[in-house]
KOLZAMAR-36600 format. One record per residue (C-alpha): residue number from 0; residue in one letter; x, y, z. Coordinates in steps of 0.5 Angstrom, whole numbers, plus 500, padded with zeros to 3 digits. Layout:
<i: NUM, aa: A, u: X, v: Y, w: Z>
...
% end
This chain:
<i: 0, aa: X, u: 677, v: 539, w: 279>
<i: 1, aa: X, u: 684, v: 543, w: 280>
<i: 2, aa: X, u: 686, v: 548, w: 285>
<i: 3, aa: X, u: 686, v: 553, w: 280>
<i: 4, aa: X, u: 679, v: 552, w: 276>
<i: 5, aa: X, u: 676, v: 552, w: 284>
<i: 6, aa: X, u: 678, v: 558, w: 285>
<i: 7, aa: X, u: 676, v: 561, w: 278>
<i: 8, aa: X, u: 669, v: 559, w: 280>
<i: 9, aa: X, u: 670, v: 563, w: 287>
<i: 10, aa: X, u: 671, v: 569, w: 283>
<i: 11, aa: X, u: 667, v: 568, w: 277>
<i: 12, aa: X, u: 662, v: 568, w: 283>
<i: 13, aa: X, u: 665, v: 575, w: 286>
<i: 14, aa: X, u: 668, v: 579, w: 280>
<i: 15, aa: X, u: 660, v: 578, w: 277>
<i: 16, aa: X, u: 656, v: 586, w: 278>
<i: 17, aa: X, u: 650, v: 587, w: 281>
<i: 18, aa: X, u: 651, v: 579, w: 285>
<i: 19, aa: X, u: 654, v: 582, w: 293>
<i: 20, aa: X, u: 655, v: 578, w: 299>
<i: 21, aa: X, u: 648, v: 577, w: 301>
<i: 22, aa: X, u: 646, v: 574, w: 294>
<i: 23, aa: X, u: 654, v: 570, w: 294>
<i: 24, aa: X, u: 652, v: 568, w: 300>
<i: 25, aa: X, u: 645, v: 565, w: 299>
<i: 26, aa: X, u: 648, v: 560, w: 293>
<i: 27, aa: X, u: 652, v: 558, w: 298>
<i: 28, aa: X, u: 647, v: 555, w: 303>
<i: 29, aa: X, u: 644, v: 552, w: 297>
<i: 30, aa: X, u: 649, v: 549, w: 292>
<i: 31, aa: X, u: 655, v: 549, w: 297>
<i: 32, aa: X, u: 661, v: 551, w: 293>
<i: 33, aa: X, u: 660, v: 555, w: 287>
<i: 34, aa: X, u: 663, v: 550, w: 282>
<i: 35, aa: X, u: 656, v: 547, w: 284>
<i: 36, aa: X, u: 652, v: 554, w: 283>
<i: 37, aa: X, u: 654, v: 553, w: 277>
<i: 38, aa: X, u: 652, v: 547, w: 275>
<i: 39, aa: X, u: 646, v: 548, w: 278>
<i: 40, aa: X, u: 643, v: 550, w: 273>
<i: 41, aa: X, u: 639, v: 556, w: 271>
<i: 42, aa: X, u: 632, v: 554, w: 274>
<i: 43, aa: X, u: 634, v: 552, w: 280>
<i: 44, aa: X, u: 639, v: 558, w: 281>
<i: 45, aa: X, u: 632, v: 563, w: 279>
<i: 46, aa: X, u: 629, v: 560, w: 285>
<i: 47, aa: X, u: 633, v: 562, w: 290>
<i: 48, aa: X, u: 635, v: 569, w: 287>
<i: 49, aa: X, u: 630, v: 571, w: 283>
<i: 50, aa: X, u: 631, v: 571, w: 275>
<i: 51, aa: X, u: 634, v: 578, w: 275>
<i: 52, aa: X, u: 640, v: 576, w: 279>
<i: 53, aa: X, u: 641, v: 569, w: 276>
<i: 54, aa: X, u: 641, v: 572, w: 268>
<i: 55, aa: X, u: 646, v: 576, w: 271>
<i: 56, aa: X, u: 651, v: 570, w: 274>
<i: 57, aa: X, u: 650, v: 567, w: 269>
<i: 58, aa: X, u: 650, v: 571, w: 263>
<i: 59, aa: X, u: 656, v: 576, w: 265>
<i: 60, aa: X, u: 662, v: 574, w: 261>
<i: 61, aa: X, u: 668, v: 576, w: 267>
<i: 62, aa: X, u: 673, v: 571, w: 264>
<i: 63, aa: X, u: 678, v: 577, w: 263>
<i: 64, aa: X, u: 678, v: 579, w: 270>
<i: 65, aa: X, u: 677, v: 572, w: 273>
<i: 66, aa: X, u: 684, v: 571, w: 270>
<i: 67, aa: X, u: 687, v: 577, w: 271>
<i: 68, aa: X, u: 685, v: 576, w: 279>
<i: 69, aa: X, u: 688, v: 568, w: 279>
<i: 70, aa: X, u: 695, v: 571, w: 276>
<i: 71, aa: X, u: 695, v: 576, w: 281>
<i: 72, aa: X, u: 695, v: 570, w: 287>
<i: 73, aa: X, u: 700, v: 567, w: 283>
<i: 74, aa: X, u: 705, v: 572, w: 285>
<i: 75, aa: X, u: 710, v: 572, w: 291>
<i: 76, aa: X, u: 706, v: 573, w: 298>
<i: 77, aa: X, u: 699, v: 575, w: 295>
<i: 78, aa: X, u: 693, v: 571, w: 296>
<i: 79, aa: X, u: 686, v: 569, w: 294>
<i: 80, aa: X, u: 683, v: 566, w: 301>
<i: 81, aa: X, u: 676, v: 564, w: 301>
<i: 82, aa: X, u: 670, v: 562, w: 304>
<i: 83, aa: X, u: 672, v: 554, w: 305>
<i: 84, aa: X, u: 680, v: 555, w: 305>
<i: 85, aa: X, u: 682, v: 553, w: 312>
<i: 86, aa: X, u: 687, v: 560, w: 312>
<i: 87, aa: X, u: 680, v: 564, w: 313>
<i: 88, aa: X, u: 680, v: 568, w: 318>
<i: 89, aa: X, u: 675, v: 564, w: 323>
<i: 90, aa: X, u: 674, v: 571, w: 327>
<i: 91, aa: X, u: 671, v: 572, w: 321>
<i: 92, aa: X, u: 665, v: 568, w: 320>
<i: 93, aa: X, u: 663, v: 570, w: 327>
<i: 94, aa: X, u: 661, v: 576, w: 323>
<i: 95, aa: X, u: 653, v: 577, w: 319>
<i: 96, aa: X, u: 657, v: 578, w: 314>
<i: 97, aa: X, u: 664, v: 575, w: 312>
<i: 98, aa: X, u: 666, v: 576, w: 305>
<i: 99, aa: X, u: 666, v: 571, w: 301>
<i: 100, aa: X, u: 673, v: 572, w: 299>
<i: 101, aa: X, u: 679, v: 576, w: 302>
<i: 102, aa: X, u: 686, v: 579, w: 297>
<i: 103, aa: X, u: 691, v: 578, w: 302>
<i: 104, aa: X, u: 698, v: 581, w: 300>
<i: 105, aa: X, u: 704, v: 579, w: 306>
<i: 106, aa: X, u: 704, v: 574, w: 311>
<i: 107, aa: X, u: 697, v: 569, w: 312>
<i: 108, aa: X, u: 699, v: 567, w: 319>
<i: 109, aa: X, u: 698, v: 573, w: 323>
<i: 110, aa: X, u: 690, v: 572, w: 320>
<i: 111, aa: X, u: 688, v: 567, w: 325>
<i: 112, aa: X, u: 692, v: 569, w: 331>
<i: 113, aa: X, u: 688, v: 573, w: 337>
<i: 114, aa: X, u: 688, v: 581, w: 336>
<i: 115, aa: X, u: 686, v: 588, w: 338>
<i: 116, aa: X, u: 684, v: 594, w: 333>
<i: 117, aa: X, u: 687, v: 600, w: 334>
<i: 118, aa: X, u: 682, v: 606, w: 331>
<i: 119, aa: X, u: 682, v: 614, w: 331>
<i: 120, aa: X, u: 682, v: 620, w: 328>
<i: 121, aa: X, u: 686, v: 621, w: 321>
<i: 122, aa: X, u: 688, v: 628, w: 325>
<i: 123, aa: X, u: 690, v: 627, w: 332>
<i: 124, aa: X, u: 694, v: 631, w: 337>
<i: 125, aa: X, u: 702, v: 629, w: 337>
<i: 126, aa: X, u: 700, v: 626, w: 344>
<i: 127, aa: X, u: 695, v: 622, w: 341>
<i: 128, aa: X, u: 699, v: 619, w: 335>
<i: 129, aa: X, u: 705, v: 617, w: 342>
<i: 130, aa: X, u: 699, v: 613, w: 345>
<i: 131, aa: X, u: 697, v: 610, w: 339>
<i: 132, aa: X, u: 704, v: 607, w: 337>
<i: 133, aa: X, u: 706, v: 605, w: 344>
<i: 134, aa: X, u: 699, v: 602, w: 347>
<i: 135, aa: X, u: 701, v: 598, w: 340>
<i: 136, aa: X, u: 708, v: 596, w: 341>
<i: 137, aa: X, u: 706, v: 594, w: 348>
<i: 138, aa: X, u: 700, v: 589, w: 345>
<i: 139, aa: X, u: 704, v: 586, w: 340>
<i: 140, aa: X, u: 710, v: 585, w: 345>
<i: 141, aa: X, u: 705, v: 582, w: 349>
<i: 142, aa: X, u: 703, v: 577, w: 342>
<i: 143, aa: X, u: 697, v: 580, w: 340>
<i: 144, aa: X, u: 696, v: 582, w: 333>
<i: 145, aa: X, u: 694, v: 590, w: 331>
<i: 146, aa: X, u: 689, v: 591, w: 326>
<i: 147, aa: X, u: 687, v: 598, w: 324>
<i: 148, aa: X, u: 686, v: 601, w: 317>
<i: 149, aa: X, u: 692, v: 604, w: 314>
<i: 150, aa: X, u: 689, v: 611, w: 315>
<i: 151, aa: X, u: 693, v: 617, w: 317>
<i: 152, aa: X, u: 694, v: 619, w: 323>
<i: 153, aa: X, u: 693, v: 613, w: 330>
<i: 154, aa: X, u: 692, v: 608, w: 324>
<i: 155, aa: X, u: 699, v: 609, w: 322>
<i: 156, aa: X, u: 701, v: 609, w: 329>
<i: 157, aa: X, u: 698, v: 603, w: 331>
<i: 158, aa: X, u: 702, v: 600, w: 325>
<i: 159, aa: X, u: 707, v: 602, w: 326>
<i: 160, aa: X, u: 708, v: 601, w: 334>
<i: 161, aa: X, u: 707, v: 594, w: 332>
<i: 162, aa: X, u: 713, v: 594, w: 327>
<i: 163, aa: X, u: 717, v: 597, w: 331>
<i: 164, aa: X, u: 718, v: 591, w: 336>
<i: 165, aa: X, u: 718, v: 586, w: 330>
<i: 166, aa: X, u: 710, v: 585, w: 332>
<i: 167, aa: X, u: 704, v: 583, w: 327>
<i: 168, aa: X, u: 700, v: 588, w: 325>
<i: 169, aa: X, u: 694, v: 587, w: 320>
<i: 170, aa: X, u: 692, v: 593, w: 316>
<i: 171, aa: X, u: 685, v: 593, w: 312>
<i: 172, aa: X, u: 685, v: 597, w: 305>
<i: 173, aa: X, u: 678, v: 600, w: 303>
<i: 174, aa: X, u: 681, v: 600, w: 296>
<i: 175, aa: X, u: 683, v: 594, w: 291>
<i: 176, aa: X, u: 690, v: 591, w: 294>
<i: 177, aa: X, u: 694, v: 594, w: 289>
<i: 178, aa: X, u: 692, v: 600, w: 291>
<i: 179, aa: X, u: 696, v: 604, w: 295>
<i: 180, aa: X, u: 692, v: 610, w: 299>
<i: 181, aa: X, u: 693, v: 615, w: 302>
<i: 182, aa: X, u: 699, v: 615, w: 297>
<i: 183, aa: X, u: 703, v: 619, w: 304>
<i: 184, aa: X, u: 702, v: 612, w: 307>
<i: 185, aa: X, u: 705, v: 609, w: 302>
<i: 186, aa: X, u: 713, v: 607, w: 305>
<i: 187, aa: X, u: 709, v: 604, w: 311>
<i: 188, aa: X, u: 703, v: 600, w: 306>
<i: 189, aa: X, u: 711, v: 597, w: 304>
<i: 190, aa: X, u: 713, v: 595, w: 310>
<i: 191, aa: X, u: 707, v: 592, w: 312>
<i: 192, aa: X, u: 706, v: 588, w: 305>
<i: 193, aa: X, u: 713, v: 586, w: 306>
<i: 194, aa: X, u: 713, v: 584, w: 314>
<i: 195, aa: X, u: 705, v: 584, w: 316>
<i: 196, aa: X, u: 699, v: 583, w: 312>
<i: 197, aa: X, u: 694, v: 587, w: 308>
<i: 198, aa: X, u: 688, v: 585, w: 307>
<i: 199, aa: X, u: 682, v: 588, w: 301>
<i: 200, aa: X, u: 675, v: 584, w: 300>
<i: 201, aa: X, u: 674, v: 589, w: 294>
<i: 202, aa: X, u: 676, v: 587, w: 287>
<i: 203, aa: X, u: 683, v: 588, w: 285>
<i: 204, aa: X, u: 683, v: 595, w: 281>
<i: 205, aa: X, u: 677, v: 598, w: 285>
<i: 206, aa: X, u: 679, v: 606, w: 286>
<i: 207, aa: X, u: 678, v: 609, w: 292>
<i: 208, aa: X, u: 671, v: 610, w: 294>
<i: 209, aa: X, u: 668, v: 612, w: 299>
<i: 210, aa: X, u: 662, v: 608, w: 302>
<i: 211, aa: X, u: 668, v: 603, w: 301>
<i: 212, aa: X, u: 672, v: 605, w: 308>
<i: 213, aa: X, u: 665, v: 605, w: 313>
<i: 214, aa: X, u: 664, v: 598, w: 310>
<i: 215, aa: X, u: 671, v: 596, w: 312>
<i: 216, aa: X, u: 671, v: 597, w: 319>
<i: 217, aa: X, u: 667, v: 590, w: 320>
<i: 218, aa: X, u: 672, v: 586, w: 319>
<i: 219, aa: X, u: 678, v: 591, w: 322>
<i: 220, aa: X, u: 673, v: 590, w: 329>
<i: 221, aa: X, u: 671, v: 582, w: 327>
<i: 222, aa: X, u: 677, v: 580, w: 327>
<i: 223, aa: X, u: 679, v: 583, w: 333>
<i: 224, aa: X, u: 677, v: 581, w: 341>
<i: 225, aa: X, u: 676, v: 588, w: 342>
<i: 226, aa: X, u: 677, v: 595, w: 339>
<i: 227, aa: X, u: 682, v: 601, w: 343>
<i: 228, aa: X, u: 680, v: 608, w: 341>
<i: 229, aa: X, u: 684, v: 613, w: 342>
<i: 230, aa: X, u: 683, v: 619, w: 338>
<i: 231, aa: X, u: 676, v: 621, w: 336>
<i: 232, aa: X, u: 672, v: 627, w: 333>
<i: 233, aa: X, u: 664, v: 626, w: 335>
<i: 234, aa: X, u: 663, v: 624, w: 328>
<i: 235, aa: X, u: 668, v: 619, w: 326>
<i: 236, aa: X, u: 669, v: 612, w: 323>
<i: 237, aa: X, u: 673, v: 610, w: 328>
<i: 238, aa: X, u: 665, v: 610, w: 332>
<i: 239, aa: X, u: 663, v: 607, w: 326>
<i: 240, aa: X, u: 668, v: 602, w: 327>
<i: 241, aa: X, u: 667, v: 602, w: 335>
<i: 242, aa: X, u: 659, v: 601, w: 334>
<i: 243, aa: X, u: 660, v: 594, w: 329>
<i: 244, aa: X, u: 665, v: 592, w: 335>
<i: 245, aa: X, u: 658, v: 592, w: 339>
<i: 246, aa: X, u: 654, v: 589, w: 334>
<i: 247, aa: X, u: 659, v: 584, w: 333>
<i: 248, aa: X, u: 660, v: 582, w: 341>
<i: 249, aa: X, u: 667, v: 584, w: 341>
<i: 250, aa: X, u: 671, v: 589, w: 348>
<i: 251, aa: X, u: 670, v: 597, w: 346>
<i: 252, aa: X, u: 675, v: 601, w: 349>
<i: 253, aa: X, u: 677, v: 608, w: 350>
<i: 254, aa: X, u: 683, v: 613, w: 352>
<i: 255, aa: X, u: 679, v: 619, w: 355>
<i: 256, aa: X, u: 683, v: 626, w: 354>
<i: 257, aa: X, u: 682, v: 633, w: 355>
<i: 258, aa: X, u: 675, v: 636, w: 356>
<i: 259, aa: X, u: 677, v: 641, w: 351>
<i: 260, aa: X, u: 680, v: 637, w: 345>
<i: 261, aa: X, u: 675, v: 636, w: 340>
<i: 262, aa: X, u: 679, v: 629, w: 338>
<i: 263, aa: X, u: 677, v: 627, w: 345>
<i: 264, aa: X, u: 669, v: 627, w: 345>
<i: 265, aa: X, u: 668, v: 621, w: 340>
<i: 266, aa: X, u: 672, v: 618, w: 346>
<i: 267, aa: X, u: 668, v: 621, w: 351>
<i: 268, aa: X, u: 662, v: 619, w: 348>
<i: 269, aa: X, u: 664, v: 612, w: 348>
<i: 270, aa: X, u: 666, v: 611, w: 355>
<i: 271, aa: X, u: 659, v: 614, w: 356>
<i: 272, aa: X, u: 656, v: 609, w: 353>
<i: 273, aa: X, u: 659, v: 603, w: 357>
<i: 274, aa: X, u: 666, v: 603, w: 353>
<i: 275, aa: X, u: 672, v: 601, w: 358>
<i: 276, aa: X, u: 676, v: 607, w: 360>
<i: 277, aa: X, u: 683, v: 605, w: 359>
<i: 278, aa: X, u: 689, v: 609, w: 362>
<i: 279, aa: X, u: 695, v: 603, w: 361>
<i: 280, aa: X, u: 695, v: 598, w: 356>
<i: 281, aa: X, u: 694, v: 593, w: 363>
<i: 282, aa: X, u: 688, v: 595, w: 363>
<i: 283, aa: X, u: 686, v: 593, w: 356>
<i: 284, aa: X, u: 690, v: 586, w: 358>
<i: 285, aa: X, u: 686, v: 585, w: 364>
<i: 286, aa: X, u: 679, v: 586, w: 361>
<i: 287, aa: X, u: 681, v: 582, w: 355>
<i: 288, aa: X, u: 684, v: 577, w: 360>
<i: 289, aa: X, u: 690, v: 576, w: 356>
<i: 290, aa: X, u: 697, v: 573, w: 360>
<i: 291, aa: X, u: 703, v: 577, w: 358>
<i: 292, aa: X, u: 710, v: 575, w: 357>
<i: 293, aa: X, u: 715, v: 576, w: 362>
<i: 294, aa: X, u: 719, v: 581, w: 358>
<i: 295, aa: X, u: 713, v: 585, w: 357>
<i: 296, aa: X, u: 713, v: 592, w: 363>
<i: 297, aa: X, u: 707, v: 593, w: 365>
<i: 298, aa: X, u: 709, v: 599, w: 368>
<i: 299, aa: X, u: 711, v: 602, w: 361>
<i: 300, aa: X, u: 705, v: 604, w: 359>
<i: 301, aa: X, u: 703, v: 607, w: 366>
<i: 302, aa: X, u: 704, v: 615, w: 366>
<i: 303, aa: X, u: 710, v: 619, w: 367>
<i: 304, aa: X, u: 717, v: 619, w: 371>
<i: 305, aa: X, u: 716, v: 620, w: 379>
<i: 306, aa: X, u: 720, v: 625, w: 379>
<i: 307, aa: X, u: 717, v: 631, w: 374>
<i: 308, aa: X, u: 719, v: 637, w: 372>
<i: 309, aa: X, u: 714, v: 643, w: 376>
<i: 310, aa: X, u: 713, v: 647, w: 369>
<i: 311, aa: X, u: 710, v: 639, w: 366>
<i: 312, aa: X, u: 706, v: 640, w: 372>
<i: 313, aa: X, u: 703, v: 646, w: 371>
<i: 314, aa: X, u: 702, v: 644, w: 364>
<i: 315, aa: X, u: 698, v: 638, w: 366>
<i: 316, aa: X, u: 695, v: 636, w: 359>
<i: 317, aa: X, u: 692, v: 641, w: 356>
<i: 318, aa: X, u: 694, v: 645, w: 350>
<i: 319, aa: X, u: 696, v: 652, w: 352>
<i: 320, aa: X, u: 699, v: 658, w: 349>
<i: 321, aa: X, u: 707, v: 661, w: 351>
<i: 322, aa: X, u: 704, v: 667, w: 354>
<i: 323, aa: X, u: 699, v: 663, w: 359>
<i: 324, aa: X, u: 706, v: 658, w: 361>
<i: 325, aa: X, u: 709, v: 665, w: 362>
<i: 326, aa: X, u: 704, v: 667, w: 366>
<i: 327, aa: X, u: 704, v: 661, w: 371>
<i: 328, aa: X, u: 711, v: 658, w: 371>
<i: 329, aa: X, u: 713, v: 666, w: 373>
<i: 330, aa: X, u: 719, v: 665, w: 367>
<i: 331, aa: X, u: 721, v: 670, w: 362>
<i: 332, aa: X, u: 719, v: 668, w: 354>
<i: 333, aa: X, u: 726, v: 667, w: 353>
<i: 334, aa: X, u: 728, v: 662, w: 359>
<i: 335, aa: X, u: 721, v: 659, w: 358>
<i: 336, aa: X, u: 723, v: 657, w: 351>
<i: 337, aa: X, u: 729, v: 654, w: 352>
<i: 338, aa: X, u: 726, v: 649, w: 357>
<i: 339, aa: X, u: 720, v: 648, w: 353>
<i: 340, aa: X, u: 726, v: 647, w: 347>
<i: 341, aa: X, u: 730, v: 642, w: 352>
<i: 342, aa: X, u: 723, v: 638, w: 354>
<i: 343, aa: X, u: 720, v: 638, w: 347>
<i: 344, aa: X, u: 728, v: 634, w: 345>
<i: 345, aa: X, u: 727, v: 630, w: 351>
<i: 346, aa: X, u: 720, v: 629, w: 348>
<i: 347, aa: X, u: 716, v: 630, w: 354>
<i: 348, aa: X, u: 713, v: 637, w: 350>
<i: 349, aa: X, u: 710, v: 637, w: 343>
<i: 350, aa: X, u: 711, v: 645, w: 340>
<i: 351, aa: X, u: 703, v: 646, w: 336>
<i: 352, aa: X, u: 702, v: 650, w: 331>
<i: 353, aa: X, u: 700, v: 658, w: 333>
<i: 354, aa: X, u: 706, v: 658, w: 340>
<i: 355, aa: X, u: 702, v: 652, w: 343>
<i: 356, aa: X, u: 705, v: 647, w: 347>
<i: 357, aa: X, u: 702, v: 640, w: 349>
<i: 358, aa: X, u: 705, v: 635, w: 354>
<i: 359, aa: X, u: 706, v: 628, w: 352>
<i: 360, aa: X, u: 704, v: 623, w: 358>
<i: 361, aa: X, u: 710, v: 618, w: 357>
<i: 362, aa: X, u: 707, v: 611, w: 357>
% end
């Protein structure tokens, strides 16, 4: 049997309806490889799932997408990896649930190289979205791939604080891979497709649906050695996502903010519950007992400057409004602007909606 007519049966197996991962993987245990589902037999596939799901495998004529999906694959830098390939992410199979094959768009390598997921809310704090990027840069110059999902906010920064070294990082898509969503991503679904490495386990074509992104967040923690926190609202997808890291036996970290920040409390909950409390990326490296290259500065994630301004001082990290810096620093409005303004260009300071300001913490 060709290459092409193995992977023709992988999909004929996947691409057929109402058959899922469960069902998928039950013949496998059965039959082995799926050209040997198929020819099994009706009788000896009934009577491992039942007479409704084998009339389906077997009666569903899905030529059409089955070859539109091998063409796919037949392009530059885009995959089809399945369950018996040896590109297959092998974190994976640690998982209850691998899927039964990945899409891939990108570079396979970095697919079973050692990773850490960085996840949070799609609407952080201009602070959160700057510990996002460099806790990421500095993990990917330490040589752990990123993963995350692609989505607005801390994910994109995640991506992007890899790419910026020239690291790794893995974004998985809740959509078929050539889908681009969120459309404001697309840029950056363009770098990583070109430098990195997009993975769907959903049919190409598959819309955006939301049951599809939850589901996705098992193979962003699975394939990871644990899972970084950095923003997150009490109800969030990134608790989703930091709950399957548990479930999965994988690291839960989480970088705690300020007690008045609603994008914090997801996170307090976390450390609650026994997740790690992470002030540096040195804490992450220790705890996952990973050796950094010399070249990598443990100190760089370690705060702020000895030497900081008195008005950052009064700032601390909270988010707090001109007239009660005024109040506090004795300074005018108009001085107070202008140093707000220098410190804000220096990128110390972030200007939020309403007259507010928030200090950064310079990692």
């Amino acid at each position: 049997m060709t290459e092409g007519e193995s992977l023709s049966n992988w999909l004929r197996l996947t691409l057929t309806p109402g058959i899922g991962g469960e069902t998928q993987r039950k013949l496998l245990a059965a039959f082995g490889l799926p050209e040997a589902v198929f020819s099994a037999g009706r009788s000896a596939v009934r009577g491992v799932i039942g007479d409704k799901a084998a009339s389906l495998l077997l009666d569903t004529n899905n030529e059409t997408v089955v070859s539109a999906a091998c063409a796919w694959s037949n392009e530059a830098d885009q995959h089809i990896i399945t369950l018996a390939d040896p590109e297959y992410p092998q974190a994976l199979l640690e998982i209850p649930d691998p899927p039964t094959v990945l899409y891939v768009r990108g570079r396979i390598e970095p697919l079973n190289r050692p990773a850490l997921a960085i996840v949070g809310s799609r609407n952080p704090t201009p602070q959160g979205i700057q510990n996002a990027e460099r806790f990421a840069a500095t993990f990917a110059e330490a040589g752990l791939v990123i993963a995350s999902g692609l989505a607005l906010g801390i994910d994109a920064a995640a991506h992007r604080g890899a790419l910026s070294v020239t690291g790794d990082t893995i974004a998985f898509i809740g959509t078929g891979i050539d889908r681009i969503y969120p459309a404001r991503n697309r840029e950056l679904a363009l770098e990583i497709g070109t430098r990195g490495t997009i993975v769907s386990e959903f049919p190409i074509g598959t819309p955006v649906t939301a049951a599809n992104f939850p589901r996705r967040n098992r193979l962003i923690s699975g394939i990871a050695r644990g899972v970084l926190v950095v923003e997150a609202a009490i109800v969030s997808g990134s608790l989703i996502t930091a709950r399957l890291a548990g479930e999965q036996g994988r690291e839960v970290f989480a970088i705690p903010g300020s007690i008045h920040s609603p994008q914090s409390r997801g996170c307090h909950k976390l450390i609650k519950q026994g997740a790690k409390l992470v002030e540096t990326a040195q804490d992450v490296l220790e705890e996952l007992r990973w050796s950094t290259p010399s070249t990598v500065n443990a100190a760089k994630e370690s705060g702020d400057d000895v030497a900081a301004d008195e008005l950052l001082s009064l700032m601390g990290y909270d988010i707090c409004g001109l007239d009660e810096l005024a109040g506090s620093s004795g300074l005018t409005a108009e001085s107070l602007c202008v140093k707000l303004l220098h410190l804000e260009l220096d990128g110390r300071v972030a200007s939020l909606p309403g007259g507010r300001y928030q200090r950064l913490r310079q990692a």
